[in-house]
MOPAC internal coordinates of N, CA, C and O (Angstrom, degrees):
PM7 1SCF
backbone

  N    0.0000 0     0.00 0     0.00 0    0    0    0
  C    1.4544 1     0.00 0     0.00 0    1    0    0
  C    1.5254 1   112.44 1     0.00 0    2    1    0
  O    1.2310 1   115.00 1  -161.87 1    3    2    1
  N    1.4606 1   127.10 1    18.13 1    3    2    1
  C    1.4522 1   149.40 1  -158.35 1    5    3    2
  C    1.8146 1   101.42 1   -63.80 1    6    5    3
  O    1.2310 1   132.97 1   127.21 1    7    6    5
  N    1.9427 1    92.54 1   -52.79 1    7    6    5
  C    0.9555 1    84.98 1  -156.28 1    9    7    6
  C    2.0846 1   120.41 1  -119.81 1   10    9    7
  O    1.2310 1   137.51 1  -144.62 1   11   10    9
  N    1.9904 1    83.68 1    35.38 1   11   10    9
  C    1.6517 1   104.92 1   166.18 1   13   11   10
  C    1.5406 1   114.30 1   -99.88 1   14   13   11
  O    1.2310 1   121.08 1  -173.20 1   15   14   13
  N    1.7410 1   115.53 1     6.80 1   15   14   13
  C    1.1603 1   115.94 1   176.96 1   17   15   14
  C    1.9465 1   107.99 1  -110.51 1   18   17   15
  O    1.2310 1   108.57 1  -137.14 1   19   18   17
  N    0.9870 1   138.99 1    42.86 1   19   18   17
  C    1.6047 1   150.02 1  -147.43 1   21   19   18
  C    1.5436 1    79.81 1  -135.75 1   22   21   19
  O    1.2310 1   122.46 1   -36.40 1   23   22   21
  N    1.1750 1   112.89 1   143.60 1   23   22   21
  C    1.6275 1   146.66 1   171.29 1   25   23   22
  C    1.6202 1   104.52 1   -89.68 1   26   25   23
  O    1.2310 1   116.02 1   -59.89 1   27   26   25
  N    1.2091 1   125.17 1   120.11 1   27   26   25
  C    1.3365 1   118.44 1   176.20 1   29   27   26
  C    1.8781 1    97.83 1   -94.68 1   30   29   27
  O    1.2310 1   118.53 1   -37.98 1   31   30   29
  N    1.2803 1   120.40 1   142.02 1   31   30   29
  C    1.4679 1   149.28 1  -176.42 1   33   31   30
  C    1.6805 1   100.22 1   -87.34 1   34   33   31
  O    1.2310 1   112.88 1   136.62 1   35   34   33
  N    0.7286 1   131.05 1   -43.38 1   35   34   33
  C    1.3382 1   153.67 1  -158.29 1   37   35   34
  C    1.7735 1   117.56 1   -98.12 1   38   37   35
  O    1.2310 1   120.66 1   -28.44 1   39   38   37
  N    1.3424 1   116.34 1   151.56 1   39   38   37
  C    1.6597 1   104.67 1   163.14 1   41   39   38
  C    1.6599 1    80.41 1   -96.00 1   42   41   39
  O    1.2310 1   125.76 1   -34.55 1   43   42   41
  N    1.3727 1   106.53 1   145.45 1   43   42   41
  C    1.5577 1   135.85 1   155.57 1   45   43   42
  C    1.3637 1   117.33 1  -112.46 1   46   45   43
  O    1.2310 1   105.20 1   -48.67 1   47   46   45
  N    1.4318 1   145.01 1   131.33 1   47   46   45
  C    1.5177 1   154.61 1  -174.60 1   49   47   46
  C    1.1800 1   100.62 1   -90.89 1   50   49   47
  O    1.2310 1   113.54 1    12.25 1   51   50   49
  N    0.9962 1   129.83 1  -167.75 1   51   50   49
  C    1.8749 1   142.36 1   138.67 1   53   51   50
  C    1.6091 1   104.83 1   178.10 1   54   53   51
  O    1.2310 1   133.64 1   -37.16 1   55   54   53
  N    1.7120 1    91.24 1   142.84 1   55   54   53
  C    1.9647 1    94.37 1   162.14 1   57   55   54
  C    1.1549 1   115.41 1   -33.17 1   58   57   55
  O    1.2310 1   118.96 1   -11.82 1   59   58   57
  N    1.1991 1   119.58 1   168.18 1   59   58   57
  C    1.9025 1   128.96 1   166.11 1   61   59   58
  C    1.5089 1    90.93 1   -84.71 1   62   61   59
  O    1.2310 1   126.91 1   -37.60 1   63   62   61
  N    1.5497 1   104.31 1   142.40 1   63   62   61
  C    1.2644 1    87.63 1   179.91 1   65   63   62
  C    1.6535 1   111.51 1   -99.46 1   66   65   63
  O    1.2310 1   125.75 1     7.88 1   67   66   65
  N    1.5422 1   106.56 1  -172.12 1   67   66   65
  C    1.4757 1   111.29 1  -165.06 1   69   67   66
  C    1.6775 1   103.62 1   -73.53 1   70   69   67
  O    1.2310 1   132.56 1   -36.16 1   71   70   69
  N    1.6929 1    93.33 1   143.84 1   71   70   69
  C    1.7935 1    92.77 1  -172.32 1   73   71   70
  C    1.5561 1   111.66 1    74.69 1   74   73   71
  O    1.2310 1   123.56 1   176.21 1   75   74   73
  N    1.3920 1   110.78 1    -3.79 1   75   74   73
  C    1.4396 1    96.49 1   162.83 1   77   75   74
  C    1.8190 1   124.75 1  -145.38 1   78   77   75
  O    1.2310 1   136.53 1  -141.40 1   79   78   77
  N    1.2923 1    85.59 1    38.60 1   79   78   77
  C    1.5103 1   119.77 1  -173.07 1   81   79   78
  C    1.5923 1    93.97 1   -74.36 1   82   81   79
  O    1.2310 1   126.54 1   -44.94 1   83   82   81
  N    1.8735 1   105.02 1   135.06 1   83   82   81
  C    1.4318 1   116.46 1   168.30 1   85   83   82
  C    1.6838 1   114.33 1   -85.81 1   86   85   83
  O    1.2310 1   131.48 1   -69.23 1   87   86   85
  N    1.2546 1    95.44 1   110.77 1   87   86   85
  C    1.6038 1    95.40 1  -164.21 1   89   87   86
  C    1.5883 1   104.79 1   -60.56 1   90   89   87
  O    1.2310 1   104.66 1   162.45 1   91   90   89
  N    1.5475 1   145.95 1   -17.55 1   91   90   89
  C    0.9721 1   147.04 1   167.31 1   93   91   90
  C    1.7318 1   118.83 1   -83.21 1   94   93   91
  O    1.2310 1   128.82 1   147.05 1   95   94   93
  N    1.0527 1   100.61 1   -32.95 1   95   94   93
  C    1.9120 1   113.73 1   166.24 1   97   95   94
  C    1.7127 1   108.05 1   -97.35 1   98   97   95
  O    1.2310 1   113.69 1  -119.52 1   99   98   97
  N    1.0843 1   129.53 1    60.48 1   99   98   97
  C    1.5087 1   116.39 1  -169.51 1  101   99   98
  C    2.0431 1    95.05 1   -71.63 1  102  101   99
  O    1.2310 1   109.25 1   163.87 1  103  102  101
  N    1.0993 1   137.74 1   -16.13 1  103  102  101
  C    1.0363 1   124.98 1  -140.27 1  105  103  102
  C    1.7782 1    90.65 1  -126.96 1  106  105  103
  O    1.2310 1   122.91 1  -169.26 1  107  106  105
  N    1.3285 1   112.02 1    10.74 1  107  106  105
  C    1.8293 1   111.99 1  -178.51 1  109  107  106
  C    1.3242 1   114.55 1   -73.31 1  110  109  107
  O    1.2310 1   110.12 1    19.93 1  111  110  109
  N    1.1410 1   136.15 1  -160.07 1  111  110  109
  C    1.4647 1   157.31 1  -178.90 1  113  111  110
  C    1.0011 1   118.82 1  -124.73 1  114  113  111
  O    1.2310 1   113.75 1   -21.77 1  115  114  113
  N    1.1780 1   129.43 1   158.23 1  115  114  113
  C    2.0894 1   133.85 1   138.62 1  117  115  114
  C    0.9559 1   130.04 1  -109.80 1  118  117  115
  O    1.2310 1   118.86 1   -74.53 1  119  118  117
  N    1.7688 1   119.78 1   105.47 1  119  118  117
  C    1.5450 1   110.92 1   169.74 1  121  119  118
  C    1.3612 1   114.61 1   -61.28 1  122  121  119
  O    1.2310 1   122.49 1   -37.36 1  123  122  121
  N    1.2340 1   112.83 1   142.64 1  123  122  121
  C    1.5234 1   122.15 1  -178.89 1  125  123  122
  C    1.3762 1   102.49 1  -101.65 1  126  125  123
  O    1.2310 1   124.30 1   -34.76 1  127  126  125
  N    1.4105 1   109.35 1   145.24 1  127  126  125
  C    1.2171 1   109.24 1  -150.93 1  129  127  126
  C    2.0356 1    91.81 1  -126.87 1  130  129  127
  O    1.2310 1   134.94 1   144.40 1  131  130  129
  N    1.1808 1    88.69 1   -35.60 1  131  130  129
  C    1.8430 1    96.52 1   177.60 1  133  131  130
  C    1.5609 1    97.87 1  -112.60 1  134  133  131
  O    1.2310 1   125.92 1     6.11 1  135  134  133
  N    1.0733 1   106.22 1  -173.89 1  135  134  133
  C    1.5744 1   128.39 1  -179.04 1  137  135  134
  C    1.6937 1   102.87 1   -99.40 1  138  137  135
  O    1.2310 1   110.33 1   -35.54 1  139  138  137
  N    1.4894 1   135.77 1   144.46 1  139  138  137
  C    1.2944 1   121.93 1  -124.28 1  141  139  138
  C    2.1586 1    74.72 1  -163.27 1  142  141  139
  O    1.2310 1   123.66 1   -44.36 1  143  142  141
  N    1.1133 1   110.58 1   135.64 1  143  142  141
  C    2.0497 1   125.74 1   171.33 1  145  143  142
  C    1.6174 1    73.71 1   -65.90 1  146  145  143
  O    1.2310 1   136.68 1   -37.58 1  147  146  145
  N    1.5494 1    85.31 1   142.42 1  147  146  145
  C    1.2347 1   128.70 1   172.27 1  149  147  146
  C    1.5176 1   118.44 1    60.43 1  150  149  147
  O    1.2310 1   123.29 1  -152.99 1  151  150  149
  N    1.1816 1   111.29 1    27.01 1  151  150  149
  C    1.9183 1   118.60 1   172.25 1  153  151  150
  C    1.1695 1    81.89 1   -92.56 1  154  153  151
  O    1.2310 1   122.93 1   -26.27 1  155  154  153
  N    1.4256 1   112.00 1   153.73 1  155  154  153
  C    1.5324 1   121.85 1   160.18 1  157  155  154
  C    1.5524 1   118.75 1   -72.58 1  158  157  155
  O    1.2310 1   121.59 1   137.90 1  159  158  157
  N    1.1074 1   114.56 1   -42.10 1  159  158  157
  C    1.9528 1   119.03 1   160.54 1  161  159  158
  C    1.5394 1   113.38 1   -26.75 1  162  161  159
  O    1.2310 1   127.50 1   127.38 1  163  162  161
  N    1.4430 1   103.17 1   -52.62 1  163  162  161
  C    1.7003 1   104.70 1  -142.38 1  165  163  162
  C    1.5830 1   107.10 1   -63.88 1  166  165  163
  O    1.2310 1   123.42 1   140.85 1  167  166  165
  N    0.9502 1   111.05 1   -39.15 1  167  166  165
  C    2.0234 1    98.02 1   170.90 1  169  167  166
  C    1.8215 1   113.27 1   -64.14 1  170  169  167
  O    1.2310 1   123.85 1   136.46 1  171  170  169
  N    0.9755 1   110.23 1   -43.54 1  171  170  169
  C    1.4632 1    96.73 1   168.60 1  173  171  170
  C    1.5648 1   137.98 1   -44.75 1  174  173  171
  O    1.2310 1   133.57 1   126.11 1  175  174  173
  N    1.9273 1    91.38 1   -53.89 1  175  174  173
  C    1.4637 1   111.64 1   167.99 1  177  175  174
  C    1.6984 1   122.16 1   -63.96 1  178  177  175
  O    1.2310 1   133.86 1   163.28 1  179  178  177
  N    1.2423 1    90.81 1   -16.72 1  179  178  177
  C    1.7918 1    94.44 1   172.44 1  181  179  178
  C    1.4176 1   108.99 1   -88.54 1  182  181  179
  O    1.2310 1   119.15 1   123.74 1  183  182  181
  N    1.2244 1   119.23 1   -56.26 1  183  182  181
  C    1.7358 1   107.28 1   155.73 1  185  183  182
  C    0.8654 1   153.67 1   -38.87 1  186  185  183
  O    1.2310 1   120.67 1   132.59 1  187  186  185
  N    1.3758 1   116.33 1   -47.41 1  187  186  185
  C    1.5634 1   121.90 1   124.97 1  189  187  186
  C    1.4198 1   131.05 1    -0.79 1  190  189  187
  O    1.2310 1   125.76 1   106.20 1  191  190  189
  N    1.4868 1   106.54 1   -73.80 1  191  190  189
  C    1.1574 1   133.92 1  -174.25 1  193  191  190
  C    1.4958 1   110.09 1   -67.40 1  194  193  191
  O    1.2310 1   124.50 1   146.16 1  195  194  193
  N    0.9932 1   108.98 1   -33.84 1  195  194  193
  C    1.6475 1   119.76 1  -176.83 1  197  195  194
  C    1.5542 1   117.96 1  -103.79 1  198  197  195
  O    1.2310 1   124.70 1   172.67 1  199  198  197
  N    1.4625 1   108.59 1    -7.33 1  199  198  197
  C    1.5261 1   114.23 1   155.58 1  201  199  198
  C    1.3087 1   113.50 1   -63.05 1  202  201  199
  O    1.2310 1   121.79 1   129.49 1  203  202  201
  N    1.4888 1   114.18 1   -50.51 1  203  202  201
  C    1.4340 1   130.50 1  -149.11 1  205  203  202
  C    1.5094 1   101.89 1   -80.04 1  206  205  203
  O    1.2310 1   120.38 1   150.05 1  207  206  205
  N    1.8419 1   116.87 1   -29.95 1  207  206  205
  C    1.5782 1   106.16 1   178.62 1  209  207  206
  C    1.3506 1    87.88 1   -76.04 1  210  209  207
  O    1.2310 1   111.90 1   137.78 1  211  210  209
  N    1.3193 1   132.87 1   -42.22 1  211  210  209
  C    1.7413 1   116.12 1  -154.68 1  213  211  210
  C    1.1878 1   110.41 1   -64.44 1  214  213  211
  O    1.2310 1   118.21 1   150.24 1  215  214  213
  N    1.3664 1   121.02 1   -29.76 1  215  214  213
  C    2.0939 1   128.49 1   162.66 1  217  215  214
  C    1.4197 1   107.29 1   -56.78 1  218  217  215
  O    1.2310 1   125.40 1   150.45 1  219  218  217
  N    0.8891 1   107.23 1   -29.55 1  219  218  217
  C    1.4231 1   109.00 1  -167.85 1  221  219  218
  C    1.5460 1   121.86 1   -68.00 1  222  221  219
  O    1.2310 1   132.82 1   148.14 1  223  222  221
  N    1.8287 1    92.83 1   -31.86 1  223  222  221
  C    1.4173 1   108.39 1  -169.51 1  225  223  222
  C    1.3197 1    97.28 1   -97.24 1  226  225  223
  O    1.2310 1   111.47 1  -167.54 1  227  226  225
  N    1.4636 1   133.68 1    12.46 1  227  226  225
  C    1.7757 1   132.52 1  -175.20 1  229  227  226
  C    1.4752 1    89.09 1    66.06 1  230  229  227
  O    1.2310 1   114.48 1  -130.98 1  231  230  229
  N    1.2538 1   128.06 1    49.02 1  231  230  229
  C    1.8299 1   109.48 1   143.69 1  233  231  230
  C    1.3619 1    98.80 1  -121.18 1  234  233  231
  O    1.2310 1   128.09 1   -21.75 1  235  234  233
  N    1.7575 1   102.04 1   158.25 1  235  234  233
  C    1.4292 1   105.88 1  -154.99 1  237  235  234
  C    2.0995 1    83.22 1  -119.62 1  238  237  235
  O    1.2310 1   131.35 1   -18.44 1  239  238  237
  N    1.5930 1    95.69 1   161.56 1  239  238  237
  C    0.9979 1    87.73 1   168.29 1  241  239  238
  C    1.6363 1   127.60 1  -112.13 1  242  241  239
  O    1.2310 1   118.34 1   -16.66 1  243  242  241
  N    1.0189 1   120.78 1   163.34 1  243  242  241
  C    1.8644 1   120.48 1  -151.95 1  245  243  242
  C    1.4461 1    78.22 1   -95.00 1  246  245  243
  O    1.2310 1   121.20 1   -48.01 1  247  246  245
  N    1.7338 1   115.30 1   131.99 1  247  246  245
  C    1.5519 1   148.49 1   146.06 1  249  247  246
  C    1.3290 1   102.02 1   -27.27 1  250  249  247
  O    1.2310 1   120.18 1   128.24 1  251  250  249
  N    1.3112 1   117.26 1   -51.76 1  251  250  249
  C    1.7173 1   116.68 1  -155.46 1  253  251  250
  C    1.6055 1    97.59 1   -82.24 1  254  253  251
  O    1.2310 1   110.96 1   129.26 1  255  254  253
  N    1.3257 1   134.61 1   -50.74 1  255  254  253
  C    1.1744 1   122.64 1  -170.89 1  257  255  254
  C    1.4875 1   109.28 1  -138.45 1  258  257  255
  O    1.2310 1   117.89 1   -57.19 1  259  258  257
  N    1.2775 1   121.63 1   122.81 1  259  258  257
  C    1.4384 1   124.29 1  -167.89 1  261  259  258
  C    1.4303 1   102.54 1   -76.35 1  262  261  259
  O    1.2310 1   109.24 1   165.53 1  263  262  261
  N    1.0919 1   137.76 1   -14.47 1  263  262  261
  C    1.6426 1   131.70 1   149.59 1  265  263  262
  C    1.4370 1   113.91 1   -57.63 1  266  265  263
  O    1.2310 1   102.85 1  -165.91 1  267  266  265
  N    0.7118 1   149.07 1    14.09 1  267  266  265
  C    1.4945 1   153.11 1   156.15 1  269  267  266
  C    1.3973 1   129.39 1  -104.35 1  270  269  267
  O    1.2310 1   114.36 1   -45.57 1  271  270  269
  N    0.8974 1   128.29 1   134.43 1  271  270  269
  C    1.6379 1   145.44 1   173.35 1  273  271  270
  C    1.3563 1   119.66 1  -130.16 1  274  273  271
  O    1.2310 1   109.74 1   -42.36 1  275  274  273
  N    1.3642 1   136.85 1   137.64 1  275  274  273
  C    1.1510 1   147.62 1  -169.85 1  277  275  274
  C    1.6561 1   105.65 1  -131.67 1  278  277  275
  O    1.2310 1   134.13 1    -9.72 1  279  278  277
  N    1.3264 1    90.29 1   170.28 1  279  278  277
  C    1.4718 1   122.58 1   158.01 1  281  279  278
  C    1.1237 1   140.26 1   152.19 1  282  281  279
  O    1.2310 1   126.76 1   -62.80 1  283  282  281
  N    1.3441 1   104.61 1   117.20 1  283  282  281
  C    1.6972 1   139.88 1  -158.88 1  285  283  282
  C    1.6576 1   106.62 1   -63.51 1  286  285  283
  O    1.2310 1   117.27 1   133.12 1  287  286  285
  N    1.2274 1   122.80 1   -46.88 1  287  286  285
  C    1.2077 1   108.41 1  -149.91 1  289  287  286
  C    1.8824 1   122.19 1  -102.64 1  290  289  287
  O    1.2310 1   135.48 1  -117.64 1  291  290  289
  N    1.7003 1    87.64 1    62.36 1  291  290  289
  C    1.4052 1   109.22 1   173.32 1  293  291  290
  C    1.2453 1   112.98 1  -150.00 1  294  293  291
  O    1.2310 1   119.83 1    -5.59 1  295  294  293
  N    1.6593 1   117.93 1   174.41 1  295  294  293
  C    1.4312 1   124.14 1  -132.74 1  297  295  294
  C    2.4077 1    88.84 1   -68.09 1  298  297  295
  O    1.2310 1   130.06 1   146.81 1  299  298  297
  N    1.3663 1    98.20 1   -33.19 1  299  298  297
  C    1.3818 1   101.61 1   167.49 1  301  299  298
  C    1.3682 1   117.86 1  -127.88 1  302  301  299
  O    1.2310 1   127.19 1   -45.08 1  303  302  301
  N    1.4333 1   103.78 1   134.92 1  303  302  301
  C    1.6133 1   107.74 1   171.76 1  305  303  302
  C    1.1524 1   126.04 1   -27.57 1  306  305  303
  O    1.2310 1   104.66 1   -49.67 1  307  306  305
  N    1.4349 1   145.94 1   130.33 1  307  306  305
  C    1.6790 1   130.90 1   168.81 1  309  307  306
  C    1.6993 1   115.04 1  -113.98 1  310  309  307
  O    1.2310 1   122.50 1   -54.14 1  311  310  309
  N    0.9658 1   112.82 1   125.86 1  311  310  309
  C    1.5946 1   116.35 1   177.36 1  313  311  310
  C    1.3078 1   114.48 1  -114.07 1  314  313  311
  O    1.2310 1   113.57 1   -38.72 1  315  314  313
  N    0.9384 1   129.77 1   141.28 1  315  314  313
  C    1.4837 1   133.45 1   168.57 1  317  315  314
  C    1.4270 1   116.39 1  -157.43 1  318  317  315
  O    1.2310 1   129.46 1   -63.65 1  319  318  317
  N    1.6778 1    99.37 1   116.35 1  319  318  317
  C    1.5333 1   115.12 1  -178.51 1  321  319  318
  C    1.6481 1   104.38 1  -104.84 1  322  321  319
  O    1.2310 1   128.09 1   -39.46 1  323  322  321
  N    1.4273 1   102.03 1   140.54 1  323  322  321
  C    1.6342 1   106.86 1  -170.81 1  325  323  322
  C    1.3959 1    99.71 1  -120.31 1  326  325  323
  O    1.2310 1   123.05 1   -27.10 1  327  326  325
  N    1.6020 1   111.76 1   152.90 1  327  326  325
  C    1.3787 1   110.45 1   174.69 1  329  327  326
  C    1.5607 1   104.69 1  -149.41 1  330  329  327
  O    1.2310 1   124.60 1   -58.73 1  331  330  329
  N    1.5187 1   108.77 1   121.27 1  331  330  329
  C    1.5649 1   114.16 1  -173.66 1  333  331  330
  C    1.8526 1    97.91 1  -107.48 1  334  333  331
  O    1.2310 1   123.83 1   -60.14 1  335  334  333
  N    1.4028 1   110.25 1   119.86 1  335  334  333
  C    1.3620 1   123.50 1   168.34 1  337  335  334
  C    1.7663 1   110.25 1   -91.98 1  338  337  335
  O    1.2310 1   125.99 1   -90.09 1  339  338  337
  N    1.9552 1   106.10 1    89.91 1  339  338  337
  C    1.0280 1   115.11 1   165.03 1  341  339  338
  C    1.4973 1   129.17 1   -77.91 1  342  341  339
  O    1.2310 1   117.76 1  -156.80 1  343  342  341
  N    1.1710 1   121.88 1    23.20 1  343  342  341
  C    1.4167 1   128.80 1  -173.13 1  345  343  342
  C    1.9216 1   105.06 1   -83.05 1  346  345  343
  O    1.2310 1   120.10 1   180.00 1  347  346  345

């Protein structure tokens, strides 16, 4: 559910989808209002999104691999590497 919580930047459209077609509007749109599986955005916008709490909390992120987050300045080091399987 990683990547139905991402902020879209953008207006995005889409068909109505199937089974949820307005039988009096067959021919309308959907503004998308969140970031939605299978937009090409939505892993970005979730990273994004999940950079900005991990700054938030004073962890920094490591140069070498943007899956990583740190932070040093407690009684023990904390690391935490994340990995989202968008396939």
């Amino acid at each position: 559910t990683a990547f139905l919580h991402g902020e879209l930047n953008e207006k995005i459209y889409m068909k109505q989808p199937e089974g949820f077609v307005d039988s009096k509007n067959p021919n309308h749109v959907c503004l998308l209002k969140k970031a939605l599986y299978g937009l090409k955005q939505s892993p970005r916008q979730w990273n994004k999104k999940f950079d900005s709490y991990m700054l938030s909390l004073d962890f920094k992120r490591s140069s070498y691999d943007p899956c990583l987050y740190f932070k040093e300045n407690t009684t023990v080091p904390i690391f935490l590497l994340i990995y989202v399987d968008d396939m």
